[in-house]
C-alpha positions in Angstrom: 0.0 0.0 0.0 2.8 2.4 0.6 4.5 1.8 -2.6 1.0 2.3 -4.5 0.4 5.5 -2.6 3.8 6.7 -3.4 3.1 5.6 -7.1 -0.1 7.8 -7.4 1.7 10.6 -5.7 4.2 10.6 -8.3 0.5 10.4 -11.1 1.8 6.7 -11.9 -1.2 4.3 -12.6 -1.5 1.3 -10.1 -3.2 -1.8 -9.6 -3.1 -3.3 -6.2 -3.1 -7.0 -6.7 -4.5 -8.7 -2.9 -5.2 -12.5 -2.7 -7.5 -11.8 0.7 -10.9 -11.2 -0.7 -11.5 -9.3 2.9 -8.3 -7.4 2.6 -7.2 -8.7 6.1 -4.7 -8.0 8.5 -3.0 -10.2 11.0 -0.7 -9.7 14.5 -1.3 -7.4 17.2 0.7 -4.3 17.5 3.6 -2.5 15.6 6.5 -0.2 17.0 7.2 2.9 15.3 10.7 3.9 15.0 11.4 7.5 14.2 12.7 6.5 10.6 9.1 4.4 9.8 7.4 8.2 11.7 9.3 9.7 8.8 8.0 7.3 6.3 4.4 7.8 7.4 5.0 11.4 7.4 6.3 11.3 3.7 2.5 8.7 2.9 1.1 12.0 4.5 -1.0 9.8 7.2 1.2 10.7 10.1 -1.4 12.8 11.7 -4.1 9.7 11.7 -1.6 7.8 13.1 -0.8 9.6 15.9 -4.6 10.2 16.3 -5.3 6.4 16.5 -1.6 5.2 18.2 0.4 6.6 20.5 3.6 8.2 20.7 6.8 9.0 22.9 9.7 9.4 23.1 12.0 7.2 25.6 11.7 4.1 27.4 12.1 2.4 30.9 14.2 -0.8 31.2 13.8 -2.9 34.3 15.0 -5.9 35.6 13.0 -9.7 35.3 11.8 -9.0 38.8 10.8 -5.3 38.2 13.1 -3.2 39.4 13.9 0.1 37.5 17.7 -0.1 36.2 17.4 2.6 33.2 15.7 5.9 31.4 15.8 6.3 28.0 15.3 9.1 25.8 14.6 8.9 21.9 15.4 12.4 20.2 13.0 13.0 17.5 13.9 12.9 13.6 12.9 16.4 13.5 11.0 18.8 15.2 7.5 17.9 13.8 8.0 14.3 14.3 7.9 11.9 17.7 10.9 10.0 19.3 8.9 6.9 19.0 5.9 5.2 18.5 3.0 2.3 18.1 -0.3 1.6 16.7 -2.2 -1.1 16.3 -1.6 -3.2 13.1 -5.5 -3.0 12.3 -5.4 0.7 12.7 -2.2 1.2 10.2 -4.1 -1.3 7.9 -7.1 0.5 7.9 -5.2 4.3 7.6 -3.1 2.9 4.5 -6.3 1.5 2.9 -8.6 4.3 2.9 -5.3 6.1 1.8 -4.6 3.6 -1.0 -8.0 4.3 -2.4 -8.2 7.9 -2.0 -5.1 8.2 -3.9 -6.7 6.6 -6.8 -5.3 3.1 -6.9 -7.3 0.2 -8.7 -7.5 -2.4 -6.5 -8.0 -5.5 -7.0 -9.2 -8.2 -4.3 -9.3 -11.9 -3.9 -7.0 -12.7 -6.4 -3.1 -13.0 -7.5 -0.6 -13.6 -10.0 -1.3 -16.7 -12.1 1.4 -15.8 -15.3 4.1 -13.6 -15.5 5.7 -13.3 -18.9 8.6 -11.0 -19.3 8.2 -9.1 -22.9 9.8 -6.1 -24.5 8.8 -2.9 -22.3 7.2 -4.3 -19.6 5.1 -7.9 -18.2 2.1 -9.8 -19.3 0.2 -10.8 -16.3 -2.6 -13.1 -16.1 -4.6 -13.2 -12.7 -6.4 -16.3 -11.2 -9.8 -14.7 -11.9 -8.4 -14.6 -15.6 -8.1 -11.0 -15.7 -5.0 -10.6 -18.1 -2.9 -7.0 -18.6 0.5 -5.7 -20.1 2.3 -3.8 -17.4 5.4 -1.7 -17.4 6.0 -2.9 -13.9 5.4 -5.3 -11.5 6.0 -5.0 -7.6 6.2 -7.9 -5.5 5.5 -7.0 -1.6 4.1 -10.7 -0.6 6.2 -11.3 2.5 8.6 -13.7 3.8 7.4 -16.5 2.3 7.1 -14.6 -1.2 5.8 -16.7 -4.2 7.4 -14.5 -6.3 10.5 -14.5 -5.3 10.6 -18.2 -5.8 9.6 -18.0 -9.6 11.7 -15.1 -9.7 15.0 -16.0 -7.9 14.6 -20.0 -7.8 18.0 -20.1 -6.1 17.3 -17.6 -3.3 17.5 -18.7 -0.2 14.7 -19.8 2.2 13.7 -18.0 5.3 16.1 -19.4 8.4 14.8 -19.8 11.8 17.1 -17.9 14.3 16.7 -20.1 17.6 14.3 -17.3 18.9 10.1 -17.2 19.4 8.1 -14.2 20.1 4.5 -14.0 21.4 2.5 -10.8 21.0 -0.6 -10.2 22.8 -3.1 -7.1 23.4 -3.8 -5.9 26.8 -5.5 -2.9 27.9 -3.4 -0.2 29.1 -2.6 0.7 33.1 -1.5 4.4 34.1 2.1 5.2 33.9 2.5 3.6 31.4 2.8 6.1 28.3 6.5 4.8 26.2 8.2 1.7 26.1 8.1 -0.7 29.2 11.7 -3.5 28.9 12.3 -6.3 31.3 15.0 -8.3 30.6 15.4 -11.5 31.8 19.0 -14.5 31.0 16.9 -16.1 28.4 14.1 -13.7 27.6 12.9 -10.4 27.1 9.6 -8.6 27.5 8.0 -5.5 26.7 5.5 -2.9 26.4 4.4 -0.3 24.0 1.6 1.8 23.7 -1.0 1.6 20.7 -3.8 3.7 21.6 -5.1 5.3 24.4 -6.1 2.9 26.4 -4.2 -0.3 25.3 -0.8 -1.2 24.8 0.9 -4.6 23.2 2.9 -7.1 24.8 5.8 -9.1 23.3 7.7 -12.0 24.7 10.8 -12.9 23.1 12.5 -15.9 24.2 15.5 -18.7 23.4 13.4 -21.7 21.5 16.3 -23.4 19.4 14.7 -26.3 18.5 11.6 -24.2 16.9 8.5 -25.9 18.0 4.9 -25.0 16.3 3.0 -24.2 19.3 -0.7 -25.1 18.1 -3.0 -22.0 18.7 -5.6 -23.4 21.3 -2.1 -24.2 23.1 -0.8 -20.4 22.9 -2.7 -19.1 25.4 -1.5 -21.6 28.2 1.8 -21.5 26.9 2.5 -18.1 27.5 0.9 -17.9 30.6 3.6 -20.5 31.9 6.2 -18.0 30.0 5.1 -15.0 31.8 5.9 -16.7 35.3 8.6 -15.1 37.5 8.6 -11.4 36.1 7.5 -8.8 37.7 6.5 -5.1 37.6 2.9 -5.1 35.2 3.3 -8.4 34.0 1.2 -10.2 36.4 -1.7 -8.3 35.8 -1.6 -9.0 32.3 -0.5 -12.4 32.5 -4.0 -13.2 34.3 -5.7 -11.9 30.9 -4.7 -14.1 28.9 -6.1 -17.2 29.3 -9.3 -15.2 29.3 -10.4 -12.2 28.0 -7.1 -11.4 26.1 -6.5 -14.8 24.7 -7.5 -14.3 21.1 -5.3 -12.1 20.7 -2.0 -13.6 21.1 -0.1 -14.2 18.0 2.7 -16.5 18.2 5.6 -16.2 15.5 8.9 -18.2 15.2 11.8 -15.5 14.3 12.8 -16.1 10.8 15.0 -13.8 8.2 15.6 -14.0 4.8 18.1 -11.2 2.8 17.9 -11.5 -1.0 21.4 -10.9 -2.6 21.8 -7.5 -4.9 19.4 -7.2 -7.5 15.9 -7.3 -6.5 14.7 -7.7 -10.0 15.1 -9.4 -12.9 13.8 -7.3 -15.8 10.8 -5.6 -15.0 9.7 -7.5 -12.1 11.2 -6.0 -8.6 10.6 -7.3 -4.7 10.1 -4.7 -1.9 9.6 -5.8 1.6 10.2 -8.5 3.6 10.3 -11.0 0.4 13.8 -9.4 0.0 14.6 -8.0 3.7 12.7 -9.7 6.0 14.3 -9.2 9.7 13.4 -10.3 13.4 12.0 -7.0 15.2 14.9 -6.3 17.5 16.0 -3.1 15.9 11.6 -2.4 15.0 12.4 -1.8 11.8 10.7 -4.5 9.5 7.8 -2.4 9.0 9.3 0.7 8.8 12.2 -0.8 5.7 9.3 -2.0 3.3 7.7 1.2 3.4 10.5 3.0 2.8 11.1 0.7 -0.1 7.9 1.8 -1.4 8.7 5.2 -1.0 12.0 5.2 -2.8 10.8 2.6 -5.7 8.5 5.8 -6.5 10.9 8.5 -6.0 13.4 6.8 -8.5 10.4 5.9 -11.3 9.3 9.6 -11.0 13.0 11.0 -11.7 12.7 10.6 -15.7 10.6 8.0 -16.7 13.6 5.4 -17.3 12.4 2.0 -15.5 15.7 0.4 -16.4 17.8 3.4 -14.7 15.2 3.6 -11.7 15.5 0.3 -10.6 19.9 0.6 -10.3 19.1 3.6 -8.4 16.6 2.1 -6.4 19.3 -0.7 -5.1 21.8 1.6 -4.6 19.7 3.3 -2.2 17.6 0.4 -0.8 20.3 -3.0 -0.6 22.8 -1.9 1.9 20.3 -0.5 4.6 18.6 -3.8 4.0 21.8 -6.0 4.7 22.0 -3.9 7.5 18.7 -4.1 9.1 19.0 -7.8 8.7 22.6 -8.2 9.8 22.2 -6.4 12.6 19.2 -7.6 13.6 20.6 -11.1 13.5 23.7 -10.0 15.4 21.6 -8.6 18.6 19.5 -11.9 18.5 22.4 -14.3 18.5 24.2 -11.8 21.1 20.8 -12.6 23.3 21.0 -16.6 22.5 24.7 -16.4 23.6 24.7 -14.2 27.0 26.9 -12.2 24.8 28.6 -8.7 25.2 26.5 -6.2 26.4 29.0 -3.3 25.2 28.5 -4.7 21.9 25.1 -5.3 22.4 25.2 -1.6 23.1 27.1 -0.6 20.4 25.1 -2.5 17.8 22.1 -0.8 18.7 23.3 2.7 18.6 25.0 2.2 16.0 22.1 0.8 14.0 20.0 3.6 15.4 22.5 6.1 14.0 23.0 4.3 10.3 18.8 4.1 10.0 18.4 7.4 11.2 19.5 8.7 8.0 17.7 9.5 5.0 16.5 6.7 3.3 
């Protein structure tokens, strides 16, 4: 959706190509980094955002049992934006779409890519509803597990499990608590973050090397055993959900996937996590596929030369990819290992400081 909304900014014709018929989304909530702040800004749906989220601008880090150890502080981007931020994934979903179709975008639902035939100038698509159209381009954005990328780039390689879990769940929000809530425990970490005004989202991350499916009637019970022995908030909201907050846990093994330099073959490019996907420890996954959208535009709108945009495009886009990855990877394994914490440190400002720039 961010890529098509960049598109029509730029008076580019789009179709928007969804194989949900409802146009769903999944998962619970999403932080907002002050780099994906600036991307929503550039969508122009910042202001919606921040009316239906929350924002801030540090966070408090506290020991397994509860005690405070830290304060954090998040300097803004830039003076109209927030340090920080975090919305619901249904409320972004729902912004972007009504955006998406205000900007004039055709889209088209409950249906995908059947045939792709690379011609002269541009692709021959034929949809499974047996639509068929010449394009000049075609964006894939279909995710980790991208079908595209596997007609695409056959040799690529699959998504790799990390040796990490996280479970997400929805809880409503207690006073005081108005940023980002750590608690770090030897083999886990948990946190808060606001996504309205009144709730906030919870996420578990913990060591699972041998990367069991826990089946979803299971979920509930599992992380209530998880959330045992931490203190602070978390035993309030670890007596919601086996109850009232139990359909909203969403339960994701940590996989990653980076797709060597190019992202297309012809005139067929990936965007997203089908090229970049990361685990969330730098809160960035999000944030990189907008941007993606957001440059793809910028470059097609320079002079009308597809060929040329799409160089320009991964000489803007591949190295903060491979970094986001990398480094997300690197603060994961430091986690699995009882590693540094001066590099664990390091790693994090330092990413903070490379994605801070303009993308």
């Amino acid at each position: 959706m961010a890529c098509a909304i960049s598109l029509r900014h730029a008076a580019i014709a789009v179709d928007l190509v969804e194989i949900d018929p409802a146009w769903r989304i999944y998962g619970a909530g999403i932080t907002l980094t002050g780099p994906t702040l600036r991307a929503l800004q550039t969508l122009g749906v910042l202001d919606e955002v921040h009316l239906h989220g929350a924002v801030w601008d540090g966070a408090d880090v506290f020991t397994q049992s509860g005690q405070l150890v830290e304060q954090l502080h998040f300097p803004p981007l830039a003076a109209d934006l927030p340090g920080a931020g975090g919305i619901l994934r249904s409320e972004l979903h729902k912004i972007l779409a009504a955006r998406t179709l205000a900007a004039g975008v055709h889209v088209r639902l409950g249906t995908t890519v059947a045939t792709l035939a690379q011609v002269p100038g541009g692709v021959e698509v034929k949809l499974t509803n047996g639509h068929r159209e010449l394009y000049s381009l075609v964006v894939g954005a279909d995710g980790i597990y991208s079908k595209l990328r596997e007609r695409l780039f056959p040799e690529a390689p699959r998504p790799q499990f990390t040796g990490q879990v996280v479970y997400r769940v929805l809880a409503e929000r207690p006073p005081g608590v108005d940023r980002t809530h750590y608690y770090l425990g030897p083999d886990s970490k948990l946190g808060f973050n606001p996504v309205s005004r009144t709730h906030m989202y919870m996420f578990l991350l913990q060591r699972s090397p041998s990367n069991p499916w826990v089946p979803i009637d299971e979920q509930p019970q599992r992380l209530y055993a998880a959330m045992s022995g931490w203190g602070g908030i978390v035993p309030a909201v670890r007596q919601t959900v086996m109850t009232t907050n139990a359909h909203t846990i969403n339960y994701r093994p940590l996989e990653t996937v980076l797709l060597a330099n190019p992202w297309y073959r012809n005139r067929v490019v990936l965007v997203g996590d089908a090229v970049h996907a990361t685990t969330p420890h730098l809160a960035s996954g999000a944030g990189m596929a907008i941007e993606d959208g957001i440059v793809l535009a910028e470059e097609l709108a320079r002079d009308g030369d597809i060929d040329a945009a799409l160089a320009r495009f991964m000489l803007r886009r591949f190295g903060r990819g491979k970094l986001a990855v990398e480094n997300s990877l690197r603060l994961g394994e430091l986690e699995l290992t009882h590693g540094s914490m001066t590099e664990y440190s390091r790693v994090m400002m330092s990413s903070a400081a490379a994605l801070s720039q303009p993308a």
